[in-house]
N, C-alpha and C positions, 0 to 999 in steps of 0.2 A: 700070634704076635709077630710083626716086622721087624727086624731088625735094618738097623741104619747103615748103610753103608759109606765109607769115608770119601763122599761126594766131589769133597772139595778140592783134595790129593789129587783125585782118580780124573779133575776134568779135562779134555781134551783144550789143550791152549790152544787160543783162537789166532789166524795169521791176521795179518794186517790186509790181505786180500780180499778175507774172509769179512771183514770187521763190518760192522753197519756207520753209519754217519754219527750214533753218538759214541762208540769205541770207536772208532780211527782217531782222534785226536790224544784222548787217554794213551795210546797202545804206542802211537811215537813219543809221546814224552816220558813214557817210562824205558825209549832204547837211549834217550840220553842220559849219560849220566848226572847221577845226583837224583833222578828224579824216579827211585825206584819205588819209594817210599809213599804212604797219600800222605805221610808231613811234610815231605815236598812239595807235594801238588798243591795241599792248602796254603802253602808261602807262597807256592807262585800266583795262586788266585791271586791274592790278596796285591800282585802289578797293579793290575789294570784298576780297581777299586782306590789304591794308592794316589795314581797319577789321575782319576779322575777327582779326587779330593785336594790336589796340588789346582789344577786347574781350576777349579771352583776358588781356592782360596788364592789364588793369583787373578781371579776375575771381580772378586769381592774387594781385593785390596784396590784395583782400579777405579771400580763404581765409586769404592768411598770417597775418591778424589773429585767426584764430578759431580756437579749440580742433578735434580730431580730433572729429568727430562720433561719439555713442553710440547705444546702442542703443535708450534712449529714444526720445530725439529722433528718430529716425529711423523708428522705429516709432509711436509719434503722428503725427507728419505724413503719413506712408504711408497708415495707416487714415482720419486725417481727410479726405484727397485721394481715399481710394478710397470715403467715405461720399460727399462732397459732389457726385460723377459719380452716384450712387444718385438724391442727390438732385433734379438734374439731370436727371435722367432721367424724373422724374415729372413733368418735363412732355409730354412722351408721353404717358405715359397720365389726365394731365387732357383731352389734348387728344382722347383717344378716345372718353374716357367723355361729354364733351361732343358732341362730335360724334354716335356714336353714337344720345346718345338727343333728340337735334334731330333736323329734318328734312331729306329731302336739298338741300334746294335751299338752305339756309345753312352746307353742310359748310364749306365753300371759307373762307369768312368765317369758322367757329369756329376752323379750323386755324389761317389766319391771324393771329387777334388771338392763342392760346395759342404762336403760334411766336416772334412779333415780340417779344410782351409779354417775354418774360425775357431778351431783346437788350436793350429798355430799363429792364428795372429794374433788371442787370449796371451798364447806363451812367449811369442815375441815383444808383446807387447806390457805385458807383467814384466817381461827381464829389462827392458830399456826403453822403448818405445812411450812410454808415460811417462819417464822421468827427458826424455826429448821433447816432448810435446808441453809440458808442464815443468817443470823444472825451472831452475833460478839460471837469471841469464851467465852466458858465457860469454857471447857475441850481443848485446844490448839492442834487441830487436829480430834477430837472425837467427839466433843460435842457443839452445836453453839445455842443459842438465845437471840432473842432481844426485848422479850416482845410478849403481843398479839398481832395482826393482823399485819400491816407496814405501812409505813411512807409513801402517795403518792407525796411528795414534790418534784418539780423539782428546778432544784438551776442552776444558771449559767452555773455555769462551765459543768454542764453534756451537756447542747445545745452546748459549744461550742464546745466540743470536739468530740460532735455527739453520743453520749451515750444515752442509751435507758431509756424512761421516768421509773420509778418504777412501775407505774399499767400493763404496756403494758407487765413486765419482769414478774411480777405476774402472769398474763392468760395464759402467754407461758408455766411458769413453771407451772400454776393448770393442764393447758390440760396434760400434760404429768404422774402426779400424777395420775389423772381419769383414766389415757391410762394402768398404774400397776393394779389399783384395777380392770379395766374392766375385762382385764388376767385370773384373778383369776375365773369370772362368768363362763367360758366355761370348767375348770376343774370339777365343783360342781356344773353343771348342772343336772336336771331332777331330786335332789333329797335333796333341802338343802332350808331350813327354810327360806322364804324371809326375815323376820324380825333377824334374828339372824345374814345373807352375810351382809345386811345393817349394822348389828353393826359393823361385823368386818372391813369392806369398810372402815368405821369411823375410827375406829381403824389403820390400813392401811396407809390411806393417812394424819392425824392427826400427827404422830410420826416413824411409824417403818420405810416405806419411805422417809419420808425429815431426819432421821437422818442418814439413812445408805447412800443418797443420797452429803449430806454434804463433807463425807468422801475424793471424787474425785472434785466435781463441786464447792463448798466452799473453798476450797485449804487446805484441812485436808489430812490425814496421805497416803489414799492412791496418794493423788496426788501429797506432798511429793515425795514417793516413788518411783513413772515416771511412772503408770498405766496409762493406755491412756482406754479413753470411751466416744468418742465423743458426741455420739446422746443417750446410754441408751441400748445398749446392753445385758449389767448384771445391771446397776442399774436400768434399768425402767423394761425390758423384763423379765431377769434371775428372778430377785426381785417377780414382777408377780406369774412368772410361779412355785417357792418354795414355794410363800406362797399359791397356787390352789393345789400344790401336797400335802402342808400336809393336807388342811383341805378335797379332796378327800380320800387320805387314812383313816383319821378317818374316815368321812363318809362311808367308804365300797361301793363297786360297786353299781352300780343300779339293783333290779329285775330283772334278765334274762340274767345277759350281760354275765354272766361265768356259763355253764354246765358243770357237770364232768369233771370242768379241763380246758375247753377250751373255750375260747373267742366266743360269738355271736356276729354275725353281725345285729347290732340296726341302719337302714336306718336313714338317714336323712328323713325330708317330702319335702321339697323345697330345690332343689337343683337348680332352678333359682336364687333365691332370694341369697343364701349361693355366688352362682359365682358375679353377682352384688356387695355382699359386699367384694369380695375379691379383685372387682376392685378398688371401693371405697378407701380401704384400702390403694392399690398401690398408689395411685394419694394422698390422705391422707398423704401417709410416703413421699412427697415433700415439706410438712411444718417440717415433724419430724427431718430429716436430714437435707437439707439444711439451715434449720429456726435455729438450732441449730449452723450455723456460728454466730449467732447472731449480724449480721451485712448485709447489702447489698454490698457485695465486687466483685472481683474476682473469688472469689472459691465458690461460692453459684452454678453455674453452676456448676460444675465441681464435686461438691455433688451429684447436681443432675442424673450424667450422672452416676456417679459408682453407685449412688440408681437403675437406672432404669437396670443396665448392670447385678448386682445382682439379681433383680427381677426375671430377664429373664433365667439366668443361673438355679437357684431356680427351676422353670415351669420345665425345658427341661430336668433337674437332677431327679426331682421328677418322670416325664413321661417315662423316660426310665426305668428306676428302678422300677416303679410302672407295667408298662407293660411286661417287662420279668420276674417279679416275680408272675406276678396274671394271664398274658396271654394278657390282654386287661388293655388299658389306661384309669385306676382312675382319675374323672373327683374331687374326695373331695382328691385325692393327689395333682392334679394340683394345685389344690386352695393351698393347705399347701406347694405343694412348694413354689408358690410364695412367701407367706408370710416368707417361710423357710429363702431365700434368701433375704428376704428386712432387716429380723433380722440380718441376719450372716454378714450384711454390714452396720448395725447400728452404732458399736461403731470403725468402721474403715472406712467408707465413707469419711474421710479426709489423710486418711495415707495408705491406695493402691492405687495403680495403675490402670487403667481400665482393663486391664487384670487381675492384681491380684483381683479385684473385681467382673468380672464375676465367675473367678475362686472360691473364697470362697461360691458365691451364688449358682454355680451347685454343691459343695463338702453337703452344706448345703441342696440342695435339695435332693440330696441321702441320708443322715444323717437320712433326719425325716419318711423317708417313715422305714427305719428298728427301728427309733427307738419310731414309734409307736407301731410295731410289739411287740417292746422288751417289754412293759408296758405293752402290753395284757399277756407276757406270765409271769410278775411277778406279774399279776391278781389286778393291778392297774387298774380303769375304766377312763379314759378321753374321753368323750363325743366327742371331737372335736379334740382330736390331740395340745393342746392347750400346754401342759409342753414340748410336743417332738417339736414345732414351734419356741416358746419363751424361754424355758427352754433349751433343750441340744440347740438347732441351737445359742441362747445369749450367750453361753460359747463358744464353734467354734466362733462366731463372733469376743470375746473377746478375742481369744487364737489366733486365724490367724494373729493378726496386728504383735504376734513376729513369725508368720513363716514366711511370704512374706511384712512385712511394710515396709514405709519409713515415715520421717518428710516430707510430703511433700508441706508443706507450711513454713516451716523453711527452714535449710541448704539445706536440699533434701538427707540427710544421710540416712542410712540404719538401720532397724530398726530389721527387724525379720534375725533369726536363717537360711534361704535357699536362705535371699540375701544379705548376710557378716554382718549383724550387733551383730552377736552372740548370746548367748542364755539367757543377762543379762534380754531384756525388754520380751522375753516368761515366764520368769519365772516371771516378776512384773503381766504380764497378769494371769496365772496361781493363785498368791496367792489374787487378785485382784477378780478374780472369786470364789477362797474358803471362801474367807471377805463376800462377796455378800452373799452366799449356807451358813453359818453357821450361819451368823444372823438372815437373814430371815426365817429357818425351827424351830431356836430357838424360838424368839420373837414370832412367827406367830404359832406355835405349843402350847404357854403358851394362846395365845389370844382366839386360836379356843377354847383351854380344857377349859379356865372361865368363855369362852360367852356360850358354853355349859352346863357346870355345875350352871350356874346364869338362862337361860331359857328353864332346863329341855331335853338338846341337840338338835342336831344341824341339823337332818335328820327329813323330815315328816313322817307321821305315813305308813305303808306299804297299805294299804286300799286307801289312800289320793295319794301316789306313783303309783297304779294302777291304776285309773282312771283318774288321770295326776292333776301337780299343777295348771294349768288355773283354774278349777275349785274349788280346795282346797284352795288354797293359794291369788284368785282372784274372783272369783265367774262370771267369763266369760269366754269364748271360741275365741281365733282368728278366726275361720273361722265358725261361726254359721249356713249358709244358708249350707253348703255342709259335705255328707258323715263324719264321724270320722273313716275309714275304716285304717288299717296299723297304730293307736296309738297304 
C-alpha cells in the first residue's frame, strides 16, 4: 500500500524566473496586494468582461439613435476605407523607389525616415492638422479650425444621405498628408539629420499642409475662385516637392555629386526593388484618385481609366525621350515617368478626356526626364528625381485641366484654352499653382532655417556622410551578410 505524502506543503515554490507564460501573470498578481486570494483574482477577471459589457451597452444605446443603415452609406464608406489602405500603401513603394535608387549604405535611413514619417503625420495630423484643414472658418477663406483633434460622431442624417462617417474621412485625408511629407524624404536624401526631417515632418503635416490645403478642399478662397485640384496635384504633390527643394538647397548637394561643374552619376544600389515600388505606387494611385470622388458612383471607374491611360503615356514619353537622349532606354526614367504621368493626371483625372489624359501623362513624361537634367545643371542635388516627378509634372498637371479640360461630370462644358473654353480657368490654374509655390518655399524655408538653428543644422557631419547614415544615424547596415562594394 502507498501512502500519500503531503504534496502540496512540501512543493517547492516556483520563482517568477522560473515561471512558464501561463504562471507568470498569475505569480505577479498575487505579489500585489489584495490579490493573494483566487476571490480576488476572480473579481479582477470579471474587469475586463465588465467594461467589455459597458461598451457594448454604450454602443447599443448609439445604434438605437440611428437609422437602419443603407446601401449608400455603406458602400461609400466601404470603397473610401478600401481606397485609403491603397493609399497607405504607397508608402511602400515610396519607400522603395527611394531606397532603391540611393545607395546602399543609406538604405537603412531611407526606410526609416518613409516608415516613421506617416506614424507622425497620422499623429500630427489627428491632433490638429484635420481640424486646420477642415474645420469652421476663422479667417473666411484662409484660415479654418475647430479645435484639437475631431469629432467621430455619426448623426442621422449623414447615414441617410449616404455620407461618409468622420473617422473614415480622417484616414483618407491623414494618408494623403503622410503621402506630402513622404515627397519631401527623397529630395534630402543621403544627407540630412534623421531627427531634425522628423521635426520638420511634424511640422509639415501639423499646420503648413492642412492650412494651404484648406484653401481649395474646405471651400476657401481658392475654390472660390474656380481653381480645380481634384486628387492633389499642387496641393499634396507640388506642396511636397517645394518644401524637399528648399530644405535640399540648404542642405547643398551630397559628396561627390557635382565635380568641376558637372553633375556625377551616383547609381542607385537596387534597381529591383526601386521598379517594385514604382509599381506599387501605380496600383497605390487607384485609392489616390479615384478614392478622391469620395463616393462609390459612376465616375470612380472612369478615374481610374484616365489614372492608368496617364501612367502609361508617362512610361512611353519618358522611354523615348530618355533613349534618344542618352542612346539606351533609362530603366529609373521609366520608373519617373510613370510616376510623371500618374502626377500630371492627379488633379484632372475627373476633367479630361481619356485622350486628353494619356496626352498630359506622355507631355509629363518628356517634362521630367529634361527637367531632371535641368536641376543637375543649376547644381541642385535630387537623389531621385523627386521635385522634377511631384514638383514641375504637379504644375503641368495643374496647368493642363485649362489647356484641354472639361466639367466632365457637370454640364460637360469646356474648360481649357485649346477646347473653346478660354483662357479664364488657365489662368485660375496658373495663380492656383503660384498660391501652392509661395507658401510652401516661404513657410517651409522659415521651418527648415529654426529647426536648424535650434539643433545646430540640418546636414550630418561629412565623416558620418561618407561612411553612409545606416551606420551614423542608426547603427545598422540593410544588407550585413554581403559586400558594401559601390557605397
Amino acid at each position: 500500500m502507498t501512502i500519500a505524502s503531503n504534496s502540496a506543503s512540501k512543493r517547492r515554490t516556483v520563482s517568477l524566473q522560473e515561471a512558464s507564460l501561463l504562471e507568470g501573470p498569475i505569480l505577479l498578481l498575487r505579489r500585489i496586494r489584495g490579490f493573494h486570494h483566487r476571490r480576488s483574482l476572480m473579481w479582477f477577471a470579471c474587469v475586463p468582461l465588465a467594461l467589455f459589457g459597458l461598451g457594448v451597452f454604450n454602443l447599443s444605446a448609439h445604434a438605437a439613435d440611428l437609422p437602419e443603415l443603407n446601401a449608400a452609406f455603406l458602400a461609400n464608406n466601404l470603397w473610401l476605407l478600401i481606397a485609403t489602405i491603397l493609399v497607405i500603401f504607397m508608402n511602400a513603394g515610396f519607400a522603395m523607389v527611394e531606397a532603391g535608387m540611393c545607395r546602399q549604405k543609406n538604405a537603412v535611413n531611407i526606410l526609416a525616415k518613409n516608415l516613421f514619417v506617416f506614424a507622425l503625420a497620422v499623429t500630427a495630423y489627428w491632433f490638429v492638422g484635420y481640424s486646420l484643414m477642415y474645420g469652421n472658418a476663422v479667417t473666411d477663406g484662409w484660415l479654418y479650425f475647430n479645435g484639437l483633434f475631431f469629432d467621430p460622431a455619426v448623426s442621422p442624417e449623414l447615414i441617410g444621405e449616404g455620407g461618409l462617417v468622420p473617422t473614415i474621412d480622417f484616414l483618407f485625408q491623414a494618408a494623403f498628408a503622410g503621402t506630402a511629407a513622404t515627397i519631401v524624404s527623397g529630395l534630402v536624401a543621403e544627407r540630412v539629420k534623421f531627427g531634425e526631417f522628423v521635426v520638420f515632418s511634424l511640422v509639415l503635416t501639423a499646420v503648413i499642409y492642412p492650412v494651404s490645403g484648406s484653401w481649395q478642399w474646405n471651400g476657401g478662397w481658392l475654390s472660390d475662385l474656380g481653381f480645380i485640384d481634384f486628387a492633389g496635384s499642387s496641393i499634396v504633390h507640388s506642396v511636397g516637392a517645394w518644401a524637399g527643394l528648399v530644405g535640399a538647397m540648404l542642405l547643398g548637394p551630397r559628396i561627390g555629386k557635382f565635380v568641376g561643374g558637372k553633375a556625377q552619376a551616383m547609381p542607385g544600389h537596387n534597381m529591383a526593388i526601386a521598379t517594385l515600388g514604382a509599381l506599387i505606387l501605380w496600383i497605390g494611385w487607384y485609392g489616390f484618385n479615384p478614392g478622391s470622388q469620395l463616393a462609390m458612383d459612376q465616375w470612380v471607374p472612369y478615374v481610374a481609366v484616365t489614372t492608368t491611360l496617364a501612367a502609361a503615356g508617362g512610361a512611353i514619353g519618358a522611354t523615348i525621350v530618355s533613349t534618344v537622349t542618352s542612346g539606351k532606354p533609362d530603366l529609373t526614367m521609366i520608373i519617373n515617368g510613370i510616376l510623371a504621368g500618374l502626377v500630371s493626371i492627379t488633379a484632372g483625372c475627373a476633367n479630361l478626356t481619356m485622350a486628353g489624359a494619356w496626352l498630359a501623362g506622355l507631355v509629363g513624361g518628356v517634362i521630367v526626364v529634361f527637367s531632371v537634367s535641368a536641376l543637375d545643371s543649376l547644381g541642385i542635388d535630387d537623389p531621385v528625381g523627386a521635385f522634377s516627378v511631384h514638383g514641375v509634372c504637379g504644375i503641368w498637371g495643374t496647368l493642363v485641366i485649362g489647356l484641354w479640360g472639361f466639367d466632365i461630370q457637370g454640364d460637360g462644358s469646356a474648360l481649357g484654352l485649346f477646347v473653346g473654353g478660354g483662357f479664364s480657368q488657365l489662368w485660375y490654374q496658373f495663380i492656383g499653382c503660384a498660391a501652392y509655390g509661395i507658401w510652401t518655399v516661404i513657410t517651409c524655408w522659415v521651418a527648415w532655417k529654426l529647426i536648424g538653428s535650434f539643433f545646430g543644422g540640418i546636414r550630418v557631419s561629412e565623416s558620418e556622410e561618407i561612411s553612409g547614415l545606416d551606420i551614423g544615424e542608426h547603427g545598422m547596415e540593410a544588407y550585413p551578410d554581403f559586400a558594401s562594394a559601390g557605397n
